[in-house]
PAKOL-747044 format. One record per residue (C-alpha): x, y, z; residue in three letters. Coordinates in steps of 0.05 Angstrom, whole numbers, padded with zeros to 5 digits, always signed. Last residue first. Example, Ala and Ser with C-alpha at 12.3 -4.5 7.8 and 13.67 -1.06 7.14 Angstrom:
residues 2
+00273-00021+00143SER;+00246-00090+00156ALA;
//
This chain:
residues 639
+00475+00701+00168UNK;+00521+00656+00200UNK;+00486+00597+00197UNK;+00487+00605+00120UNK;+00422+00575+00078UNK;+00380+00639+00083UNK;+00433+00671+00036UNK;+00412+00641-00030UNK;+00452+00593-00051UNK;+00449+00565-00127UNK;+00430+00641-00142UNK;+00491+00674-00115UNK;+00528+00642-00168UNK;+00599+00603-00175UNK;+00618+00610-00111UNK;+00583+00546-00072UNK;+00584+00507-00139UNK;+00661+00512-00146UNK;+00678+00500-00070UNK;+00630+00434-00071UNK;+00673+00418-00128UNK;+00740+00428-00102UNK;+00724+00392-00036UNK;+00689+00338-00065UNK;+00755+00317-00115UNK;+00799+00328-00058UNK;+00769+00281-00006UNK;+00768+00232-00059UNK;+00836+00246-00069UNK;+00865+00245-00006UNK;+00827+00179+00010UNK;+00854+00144-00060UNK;+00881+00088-00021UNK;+00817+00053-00005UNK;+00800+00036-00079UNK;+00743-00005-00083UNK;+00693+00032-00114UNK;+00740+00052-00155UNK;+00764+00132-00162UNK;+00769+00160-00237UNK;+00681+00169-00234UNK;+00695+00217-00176UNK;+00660+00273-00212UNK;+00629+00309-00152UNK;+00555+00312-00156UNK;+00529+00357-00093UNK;+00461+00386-00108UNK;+00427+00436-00057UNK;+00339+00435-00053UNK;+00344+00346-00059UNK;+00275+00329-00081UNK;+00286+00323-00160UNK;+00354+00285-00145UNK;+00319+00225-00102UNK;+00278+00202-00180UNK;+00348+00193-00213UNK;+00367+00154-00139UNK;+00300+00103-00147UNK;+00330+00095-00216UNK;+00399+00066-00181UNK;+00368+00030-00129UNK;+00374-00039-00161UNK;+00438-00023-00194UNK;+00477-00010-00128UNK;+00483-00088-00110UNK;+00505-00094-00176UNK;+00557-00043-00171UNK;+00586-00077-00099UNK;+00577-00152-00134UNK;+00627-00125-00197UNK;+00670-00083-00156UNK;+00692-00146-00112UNK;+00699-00188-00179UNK;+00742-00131-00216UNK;+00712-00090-00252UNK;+00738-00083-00337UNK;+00757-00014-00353UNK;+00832-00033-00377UNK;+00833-00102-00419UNK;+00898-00084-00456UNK;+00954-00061-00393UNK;+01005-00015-00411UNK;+00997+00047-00367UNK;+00969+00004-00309UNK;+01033-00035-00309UNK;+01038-00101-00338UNK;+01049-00182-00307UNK;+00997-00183-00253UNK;+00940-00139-00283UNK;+00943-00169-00357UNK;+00976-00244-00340UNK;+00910-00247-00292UNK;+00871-00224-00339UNK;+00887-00265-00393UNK;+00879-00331-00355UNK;+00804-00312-00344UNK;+00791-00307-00404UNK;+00786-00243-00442UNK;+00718-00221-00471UNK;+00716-00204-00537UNK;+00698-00145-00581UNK;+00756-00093-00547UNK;+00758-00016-00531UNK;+00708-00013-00475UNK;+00644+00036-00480UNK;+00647+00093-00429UNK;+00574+00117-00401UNK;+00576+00172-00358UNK;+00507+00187-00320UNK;+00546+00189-00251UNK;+00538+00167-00183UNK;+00556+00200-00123UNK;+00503+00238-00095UNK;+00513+00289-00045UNK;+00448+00319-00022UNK;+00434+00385+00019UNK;+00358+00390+00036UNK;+00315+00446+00063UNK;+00251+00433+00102UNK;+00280+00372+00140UNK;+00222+00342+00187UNK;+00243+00266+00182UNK;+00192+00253+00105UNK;+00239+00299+00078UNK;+00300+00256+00104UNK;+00274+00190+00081UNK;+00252+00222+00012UNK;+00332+00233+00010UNK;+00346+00164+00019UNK;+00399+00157-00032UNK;+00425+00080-00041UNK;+00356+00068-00024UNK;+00338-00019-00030UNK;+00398-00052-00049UNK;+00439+00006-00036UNK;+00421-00003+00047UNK;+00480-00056+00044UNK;+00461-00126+00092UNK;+00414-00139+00154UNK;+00398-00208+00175UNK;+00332-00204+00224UNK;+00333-00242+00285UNK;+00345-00172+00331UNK;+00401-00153+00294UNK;+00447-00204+00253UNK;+00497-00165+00195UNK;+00503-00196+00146UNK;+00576-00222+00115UNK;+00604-00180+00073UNK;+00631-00187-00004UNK;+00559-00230-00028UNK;+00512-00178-00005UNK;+00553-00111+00011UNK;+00548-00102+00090UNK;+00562-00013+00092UNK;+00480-00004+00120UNK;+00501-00067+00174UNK;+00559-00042+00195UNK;+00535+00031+00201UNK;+00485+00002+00241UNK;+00532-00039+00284UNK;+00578+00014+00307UNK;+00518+00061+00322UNK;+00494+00009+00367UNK;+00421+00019+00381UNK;+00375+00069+00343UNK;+00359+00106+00274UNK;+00363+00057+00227UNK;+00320+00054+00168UNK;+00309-00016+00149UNK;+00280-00023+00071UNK;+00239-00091+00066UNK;+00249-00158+00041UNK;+00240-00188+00110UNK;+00298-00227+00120UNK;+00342-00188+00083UNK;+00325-00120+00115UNK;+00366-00072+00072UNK;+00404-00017+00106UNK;+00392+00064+00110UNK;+00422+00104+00159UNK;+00400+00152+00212UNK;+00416+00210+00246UNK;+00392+00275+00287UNK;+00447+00320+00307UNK;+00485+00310+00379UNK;+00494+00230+00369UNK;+00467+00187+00428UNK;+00399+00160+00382UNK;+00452+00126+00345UNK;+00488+00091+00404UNK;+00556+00102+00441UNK;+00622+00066+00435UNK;+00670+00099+00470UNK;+00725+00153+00460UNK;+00685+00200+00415UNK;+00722+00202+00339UNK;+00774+00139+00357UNK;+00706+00102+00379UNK;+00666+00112+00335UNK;+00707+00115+00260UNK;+00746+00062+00296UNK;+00685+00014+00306UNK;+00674+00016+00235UNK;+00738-00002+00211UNK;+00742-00049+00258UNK;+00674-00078+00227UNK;+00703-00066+00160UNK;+00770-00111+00180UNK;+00722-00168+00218UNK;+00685-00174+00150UNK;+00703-00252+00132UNK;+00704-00236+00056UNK;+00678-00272-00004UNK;+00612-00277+00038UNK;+00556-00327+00059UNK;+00596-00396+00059UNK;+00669-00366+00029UNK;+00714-00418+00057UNK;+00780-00377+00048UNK;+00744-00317+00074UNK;+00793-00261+00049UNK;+00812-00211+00097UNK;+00831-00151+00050UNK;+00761-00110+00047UNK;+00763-00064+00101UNK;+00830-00025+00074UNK;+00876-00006+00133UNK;+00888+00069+00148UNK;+00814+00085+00147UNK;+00799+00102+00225UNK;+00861+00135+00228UNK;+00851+00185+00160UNK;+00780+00186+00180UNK;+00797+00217+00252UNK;+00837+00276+00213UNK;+00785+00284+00163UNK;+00735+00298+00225UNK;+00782+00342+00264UNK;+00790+00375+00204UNK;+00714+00388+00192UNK;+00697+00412+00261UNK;+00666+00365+00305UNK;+00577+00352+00311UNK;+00574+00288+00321UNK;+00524+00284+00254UNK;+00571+00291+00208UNK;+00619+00235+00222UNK;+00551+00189+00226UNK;+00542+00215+00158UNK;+00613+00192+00130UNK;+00601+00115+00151UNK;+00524+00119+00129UNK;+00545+00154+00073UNK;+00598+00089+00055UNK;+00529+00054+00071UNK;+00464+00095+00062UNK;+00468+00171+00087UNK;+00424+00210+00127UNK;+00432+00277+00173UNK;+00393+00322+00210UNK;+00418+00397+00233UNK;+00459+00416+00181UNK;+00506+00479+00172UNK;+00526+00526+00126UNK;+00583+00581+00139UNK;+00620+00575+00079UNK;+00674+00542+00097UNK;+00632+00482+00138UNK;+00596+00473+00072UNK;+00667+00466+00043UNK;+00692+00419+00099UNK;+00619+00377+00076UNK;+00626+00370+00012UNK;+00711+00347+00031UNK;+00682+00297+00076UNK;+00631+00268+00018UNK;+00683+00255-00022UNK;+00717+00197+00017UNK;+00647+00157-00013UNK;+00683+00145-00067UNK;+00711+00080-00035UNK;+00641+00051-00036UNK;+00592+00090-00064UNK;+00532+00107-00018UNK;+00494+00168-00018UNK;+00500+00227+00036UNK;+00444+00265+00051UNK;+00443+00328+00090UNK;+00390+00361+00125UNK;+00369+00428+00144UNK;+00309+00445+00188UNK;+00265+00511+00176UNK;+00199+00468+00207UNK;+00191+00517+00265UNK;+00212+00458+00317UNK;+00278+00443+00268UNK;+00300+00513+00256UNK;+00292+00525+00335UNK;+00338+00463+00357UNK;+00388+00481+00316UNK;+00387+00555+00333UNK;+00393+00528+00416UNK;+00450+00477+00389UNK;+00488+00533+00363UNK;+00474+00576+00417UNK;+00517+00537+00466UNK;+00510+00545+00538UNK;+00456+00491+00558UNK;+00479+00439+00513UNK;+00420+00407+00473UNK;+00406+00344+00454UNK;+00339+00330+00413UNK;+00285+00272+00417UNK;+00232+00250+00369UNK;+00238+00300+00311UNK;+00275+00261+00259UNK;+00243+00190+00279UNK;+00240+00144+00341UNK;+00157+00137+00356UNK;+00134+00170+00416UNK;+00083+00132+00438UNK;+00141+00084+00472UNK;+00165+00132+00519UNK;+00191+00098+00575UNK;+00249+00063+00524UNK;+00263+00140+00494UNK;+00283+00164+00567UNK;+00325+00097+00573UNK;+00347+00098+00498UNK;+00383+00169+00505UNK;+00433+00137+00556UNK;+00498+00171+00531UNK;+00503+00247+00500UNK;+00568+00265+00484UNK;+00636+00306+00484UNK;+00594+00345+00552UNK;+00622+00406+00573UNK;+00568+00450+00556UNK;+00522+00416+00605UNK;+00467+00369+00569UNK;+00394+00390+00565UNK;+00350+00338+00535UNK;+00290+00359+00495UNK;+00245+00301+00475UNK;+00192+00311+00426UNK;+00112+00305+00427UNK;+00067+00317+00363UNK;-00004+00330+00383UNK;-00051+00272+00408UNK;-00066+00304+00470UNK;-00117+00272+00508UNK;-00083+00195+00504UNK;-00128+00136+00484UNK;-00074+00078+00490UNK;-00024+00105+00541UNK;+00010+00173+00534UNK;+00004+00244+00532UNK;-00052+00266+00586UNK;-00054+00237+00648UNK;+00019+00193+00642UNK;+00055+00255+00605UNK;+00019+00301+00669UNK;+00042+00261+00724UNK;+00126+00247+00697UNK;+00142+00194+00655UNK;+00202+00156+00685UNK;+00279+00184+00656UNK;+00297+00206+00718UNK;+00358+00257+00711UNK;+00417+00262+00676UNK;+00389+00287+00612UNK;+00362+00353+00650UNK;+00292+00355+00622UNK;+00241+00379+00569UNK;+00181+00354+00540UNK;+00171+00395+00477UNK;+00101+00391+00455UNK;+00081+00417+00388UNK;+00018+00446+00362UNK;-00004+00463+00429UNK;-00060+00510+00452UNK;-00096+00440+00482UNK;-00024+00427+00520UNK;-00016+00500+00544UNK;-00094+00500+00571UNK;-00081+00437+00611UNK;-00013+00467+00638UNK;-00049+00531+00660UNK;-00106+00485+00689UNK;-00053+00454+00735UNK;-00020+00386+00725UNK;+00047+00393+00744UNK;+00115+00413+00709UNK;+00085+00483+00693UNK;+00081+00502+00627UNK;+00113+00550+00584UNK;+00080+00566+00516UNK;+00110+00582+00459UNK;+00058+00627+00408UNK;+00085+00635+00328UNK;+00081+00679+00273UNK;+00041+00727+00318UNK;-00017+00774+00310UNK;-00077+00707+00293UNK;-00048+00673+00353UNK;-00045+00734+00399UNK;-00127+00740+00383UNK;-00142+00671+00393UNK;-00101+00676+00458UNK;-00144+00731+00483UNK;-00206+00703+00466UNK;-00188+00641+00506UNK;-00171+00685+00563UNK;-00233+00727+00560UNK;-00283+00664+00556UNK;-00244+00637+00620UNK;-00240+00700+00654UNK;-00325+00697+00650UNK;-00334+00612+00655UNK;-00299+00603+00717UNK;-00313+00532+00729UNK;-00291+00524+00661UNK;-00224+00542+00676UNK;-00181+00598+00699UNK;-00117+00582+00714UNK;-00079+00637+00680UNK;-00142+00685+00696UNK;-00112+00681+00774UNK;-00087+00755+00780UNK;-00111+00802+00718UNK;-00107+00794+00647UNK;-00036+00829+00627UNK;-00002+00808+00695UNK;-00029+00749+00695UNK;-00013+00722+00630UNK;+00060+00741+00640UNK;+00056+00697+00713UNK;+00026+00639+00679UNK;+00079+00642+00619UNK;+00067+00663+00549UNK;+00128+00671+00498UNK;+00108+00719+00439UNK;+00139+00711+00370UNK;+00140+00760+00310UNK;+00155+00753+00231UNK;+00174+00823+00207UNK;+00233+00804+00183UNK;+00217+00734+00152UNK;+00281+00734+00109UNK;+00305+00660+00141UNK;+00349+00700+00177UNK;+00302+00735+00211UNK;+00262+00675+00234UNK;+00320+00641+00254UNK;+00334+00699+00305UNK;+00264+00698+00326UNK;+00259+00625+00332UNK;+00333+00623+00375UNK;+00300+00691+00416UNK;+00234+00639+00436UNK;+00279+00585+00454UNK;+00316+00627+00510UNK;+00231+00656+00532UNK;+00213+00580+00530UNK;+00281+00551+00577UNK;+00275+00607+00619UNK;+00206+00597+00631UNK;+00193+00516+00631UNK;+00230+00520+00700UNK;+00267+00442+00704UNK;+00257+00440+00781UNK;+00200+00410+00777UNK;+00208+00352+00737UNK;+00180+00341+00669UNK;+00189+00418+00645UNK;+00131+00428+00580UNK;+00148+00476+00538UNK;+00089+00482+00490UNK;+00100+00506+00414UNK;+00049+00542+00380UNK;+00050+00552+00305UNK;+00082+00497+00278UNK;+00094+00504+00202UNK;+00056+00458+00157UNK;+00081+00398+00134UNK;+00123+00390+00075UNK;+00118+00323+00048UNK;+00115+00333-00031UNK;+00133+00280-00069UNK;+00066+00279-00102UNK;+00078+00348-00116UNK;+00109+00333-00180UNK;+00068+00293-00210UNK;+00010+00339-00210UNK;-00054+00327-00165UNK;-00032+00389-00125UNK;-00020+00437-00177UNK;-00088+00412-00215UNK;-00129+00435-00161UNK;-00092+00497-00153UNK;-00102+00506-00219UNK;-00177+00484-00219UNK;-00193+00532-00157UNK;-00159+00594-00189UNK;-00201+00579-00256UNK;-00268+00580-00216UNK;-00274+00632-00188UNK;-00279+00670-00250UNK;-00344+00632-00262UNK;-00373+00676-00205UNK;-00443+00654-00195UNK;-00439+00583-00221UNK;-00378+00574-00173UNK;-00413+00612-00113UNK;-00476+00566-00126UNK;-00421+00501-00127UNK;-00398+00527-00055UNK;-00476+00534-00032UNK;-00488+00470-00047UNK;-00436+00442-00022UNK;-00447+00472+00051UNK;-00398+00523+00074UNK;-00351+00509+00136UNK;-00311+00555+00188UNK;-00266+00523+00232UNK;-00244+00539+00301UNK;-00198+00486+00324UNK;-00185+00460+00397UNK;-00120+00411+00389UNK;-00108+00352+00342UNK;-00171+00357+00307UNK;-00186+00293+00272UNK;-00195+00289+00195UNK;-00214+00216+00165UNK;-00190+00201+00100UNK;-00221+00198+00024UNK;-00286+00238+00044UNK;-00332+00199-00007UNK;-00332+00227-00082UNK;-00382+00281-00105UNK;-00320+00311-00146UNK;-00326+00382-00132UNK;-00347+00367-00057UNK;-00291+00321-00050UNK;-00242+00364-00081UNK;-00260+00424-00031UNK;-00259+00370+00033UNK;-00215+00412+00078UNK;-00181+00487+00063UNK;-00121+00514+00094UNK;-00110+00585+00143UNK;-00097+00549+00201UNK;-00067+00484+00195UNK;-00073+00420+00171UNK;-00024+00362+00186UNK;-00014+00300+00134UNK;-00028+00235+00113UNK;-00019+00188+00173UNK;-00031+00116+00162UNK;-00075+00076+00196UNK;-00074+00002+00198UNK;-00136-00028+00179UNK;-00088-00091+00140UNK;-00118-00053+00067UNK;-00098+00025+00095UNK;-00132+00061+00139UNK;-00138+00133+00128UNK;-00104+00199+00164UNK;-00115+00283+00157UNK;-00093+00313+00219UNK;-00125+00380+00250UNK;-00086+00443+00275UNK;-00120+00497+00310UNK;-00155+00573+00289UNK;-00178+00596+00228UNK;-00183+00524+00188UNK;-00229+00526+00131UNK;-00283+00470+00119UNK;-00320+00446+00057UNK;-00389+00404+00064UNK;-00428+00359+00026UNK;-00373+00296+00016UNK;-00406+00236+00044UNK;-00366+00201+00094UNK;-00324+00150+00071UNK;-00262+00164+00106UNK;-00297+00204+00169UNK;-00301+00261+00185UNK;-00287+00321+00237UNK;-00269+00272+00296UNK;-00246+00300+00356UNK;-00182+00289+00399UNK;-00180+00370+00412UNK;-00247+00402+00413UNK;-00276+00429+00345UNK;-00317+00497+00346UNK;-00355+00505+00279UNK;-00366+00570+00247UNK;-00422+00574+00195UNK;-00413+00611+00133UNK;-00467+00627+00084UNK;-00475+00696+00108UNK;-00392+00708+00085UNK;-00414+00697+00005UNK;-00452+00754-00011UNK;-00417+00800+00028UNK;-00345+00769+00006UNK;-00372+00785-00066UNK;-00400+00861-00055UNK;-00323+00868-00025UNK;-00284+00843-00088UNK;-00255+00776-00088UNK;-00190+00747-00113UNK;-00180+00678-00124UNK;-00232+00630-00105UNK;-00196+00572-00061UNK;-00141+00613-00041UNK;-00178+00684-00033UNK;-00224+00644+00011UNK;-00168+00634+00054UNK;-00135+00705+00048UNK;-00216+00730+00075UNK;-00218+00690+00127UNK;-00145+00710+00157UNK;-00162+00781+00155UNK;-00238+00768+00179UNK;-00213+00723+00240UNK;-00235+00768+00303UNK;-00297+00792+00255UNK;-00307+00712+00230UNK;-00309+00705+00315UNK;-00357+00768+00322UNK;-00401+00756+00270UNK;-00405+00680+00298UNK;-00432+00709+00366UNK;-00487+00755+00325UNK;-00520+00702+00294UNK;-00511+00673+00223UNK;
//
């Protein structure tokens, strides 16, 4: 080892020595001696290719410095992302144990400073200290086990670029506003002495000397010392945001290679074409900077709601449509500044609402009790009546505003106009898609779009003409939440884009792996179904002739054959079996468990809204104060 790595595993020793402690367990001094002489540091420019899947596994890596992206290509040679790696995190140890090929390909996002240790030399540190060797199988073991196999949780983002796409967007208010919404979430989350630092060209300046902002390679001295500088902030602070400028300078260049994140931000009303710099070095086929990119619209505080997301979304096409592609923000109000920061530092909340028909009316009184205690979401899911109640959730209105709009928007039961030449469905569906277009409409006074809604959305429906799950997250909000609500057989499908779309049940009646795999860190989950089992109280079926004398001709007190569905709930609970192990499995991954008994309520029973609504309310209230435990105080907004 010569005496410029010294120096950089010196810069990084703290860091080094917590990594190692991860893969070995604890060592002692005399060991680290023995074993840092065997490292070698590696410098990795952004867009680079560390291996390859099935590359020969003879070397380990550790990540001090950048953020690299673990991917493979599936049977079709599509690739497939896997995962993000970031400082402080091992790559290739269970290769190198195992002697199997490199299972994916690694490419470094931005610049990374790894360190790496031959495989021969990693096995002689195992034979040395067999100690080491029982840390390294259990954490081995922990991530091979069953239960982290669900696991998506990416890393957190460590440095965050603000980058303005028109001029007179300045990145520097916006970055140094952002940075106090990370600090304050940071605190709440318990991470007191977390700290933040917000670098501009004119702070950098300042604290290096006139021009060193824009230094470069063709001034090799301030450009060493700046680069060393930032190393050394990243390695002292939870996290780095970086403000750019709107054009292409070597200030912005160095922002974008620091980045882990890029927020490109601009006033929503404005031109929506890329700007210079996304065209140079963010899009098109082979872009620089392959880093995560989001949109950050900034809305006056006025505004009921966003309108004409798709167009800035439409010249984007890199940027695929998911939990983190674009956010709405209103200048003035913190709440949507804090909501933006939890989701950027990976602290994001999400709710999932399931489907279940009528029952479904529960979800609003979860979420007025949520709203009681302070809690708020910042992504939301649902699949059919969720869909319905999600998309509620996600325009961001207070709780009895939202009820209130439900009340109207429900008054008349979807599922009354009969199809008296049933073709596709036993209903003709214009009531449900009324229905529908009230809960929009009457809630923001127009019809607007999914991607339009203040909190992240999207709802689950079943692609009938593909065989596939369709998760929904743009175009006509009215139409999406027709098509996730569509039960086969009751509803007719829904057509979009040459594709027949019916209930999202069929497929995920609870997509709460959806949400995980959308950004959300922390996940609320109201799932409607219930383990009872309730055998009937008769050996024989009645005919047909019996029921009708049973539910025309008695009350509900007297009648024999009670328990038996009618045909409607019959095709709705069948169209719920298919997903209903998939929603056993959805439980284990949901952090906050809603599971109001609402097994009284139909599936079709549109006039027990009060009661539904009831029935979630008084549970969600019971679970929230029964013990500190089930909600630890990190979960209030308030906090």
């Amino acid at each position: 080892m010569d005496h410029l790595e010294r120096e950089k595993l010196e810069q990084y020793q703290i860091l080094l020595e917590e990594t190692l402690a991860g893969i070995f367990g604890e060592l002692d001094q005399a060991q680290l001696a023995n074993v840092k002489p065997l490292l070698k540091t590696t410098e990795l420019p952004g867009g680079s290719i560390l291996m390859r899947q099935g590359d020969a596994s003879d070397v380990i890596y550790l990540v001090l410095a950048g953020r690299l992206q673990a991917s493979i290509l599936d049977e079709d040679q599509q690739r497939i992302i896997l995962s993000d790696i970031g400082r402080g995190e091992p790559i290739g140890e269970m290769g190198v144990i195992s002697g199997a090929p490199r299972t994916a390909t690694i490419t470094a996002l931005r610049d990374c400073l790894l360190v790496s240790l031959t495989g021969a030399d990693f096995k002689s540190v195992l034979h040395s200290w067999p100690g080491a060797a029982l840390p390294l199988a259990s954490k081995l073991i922990e991530r091979l086990s069953p239960k982290n196999r669900f696991n998506t949780k990416k890393p957190k983002v460590v440095n965050l670029c603000v980058l303005p796409l028109h001029p007179e967007c300045l990145a520097s208010p916006l970055a140094n506003e952002l940075g106090a919404s990370l600090m304050h979430e940071q605190r709440r989350f318990g991470m007191e002495e977390a700290s933040l630092v917000v670098h501009d060209r004119v702070s950098i300046d300042a604290i290096l000397g006139a021009g060193v902002a824009d230094a470069d390679s063709s001034s090799p001295s301030d450009y060493r010392r700046l680069l060393a500088w930032l190393d050394e902030q990243e390695i002292r602070h939870e996290m780095q945001v970086f403000a750019a400028d709107a054009w292409d300078s070597p200030w912005t260049r160095l922002c974008l290679r620091f980045a882990d994140h890029v927020l490109l931000v601009a006033d929503a009303d404005g031109d929506a074409k890329l700007s210079d710099v996304e065209q140079q070095y963010l899009s098109g086929a082979t872009p620089i900077i392959t880093v995560k990119q989001s949109l950050w619209l900034l809305h006056p505080d006025d505004r009921k709601i966003p309108a004409n997301t798709a167009r800035w979304l439409t010249a984007r096409t890199h940027i695929p449509i998911d939990g983190m592609s674009h956010f709405h923000c209103r200048r003035g109000k913190q709440s949507d500044w804090h909501r933006l920061a939890r989701i950027v530092s990976g602290q994001a909340c999400g709710i999932v609402l399931a489907g279940g028909g009528a029952r479904g009316f529960a979800h609003l009184g979860v979420m007025r009790a949520l709203e009681e205690h302070g809690i708020d979401w910042d992504m939301v899911g649902g699949t059919s009546m969720g869909a319905v109640m999600g998309a509620y959730g996600a325009m961001d209105l207070p709780s009895a505003q939202v009820i209130k709009l439900a009340v109207h928007a429900l008054k008349n039961s979807p599922t009354g106009d009969f199809n008296w030449f049933p073709m596709m469905s036993l209903l003709r569906g214009h009531r449900l898609k009324a229905l529908v277009r009230d809960v929009v409409v009457t809630a923001l006074e127009e019809n607007v779009k999914v991607e339009d809604l203040w909190k992240p959305f999207f709802c689950v429906a079943s692609n009938y003409s593909r065989a596939q799950v369709e998760i929904m997250r743009a175009g006509a909000l009215d139409l999406a939440i027709t098509a996730s609500v569509s039960i086969p057989a009751v509803f007719p499908p829904v057509l979009i884009n040459g594709d027949l779309l019916i209930d999202g049940a069929s497929f995920n009646n609870y997509p709460v792996d959806v949400m995980r795999a959308s950004g959300a860190s922390r996940i609320i989950g109201v799932d409607l179904s219930r383990d009872n089992y309730w055998p009937l109280p008769f050996q024989i079926m009645p005919s047909s002739w019996q029921l009708l004398v049973d539910r025309v001709l008695r009350t509900r007190k007297h009648r024999q054959f009670k328990g038996l569905p009618n045909l409607g709930a019959i095709v709705l609970n069948v169209s719920l079996m298919t997903g209903a192990s998939s929603q056993k499995k959805m439980r284990e991954l949901v952090d906050l468990q809603f599971q109001p008994d609402i097994s009284r309520i139909g599936l079709l029973d549109w006039n027990a809204f009060t009661q539904a609504v009831d029935l979630g309310l008084k549970h969600a209230r019971e679970l929230l104060t029964a013990d500190d435990k089930v909600l630890p105080r990190l979960w209030y907004a308030n906090a």
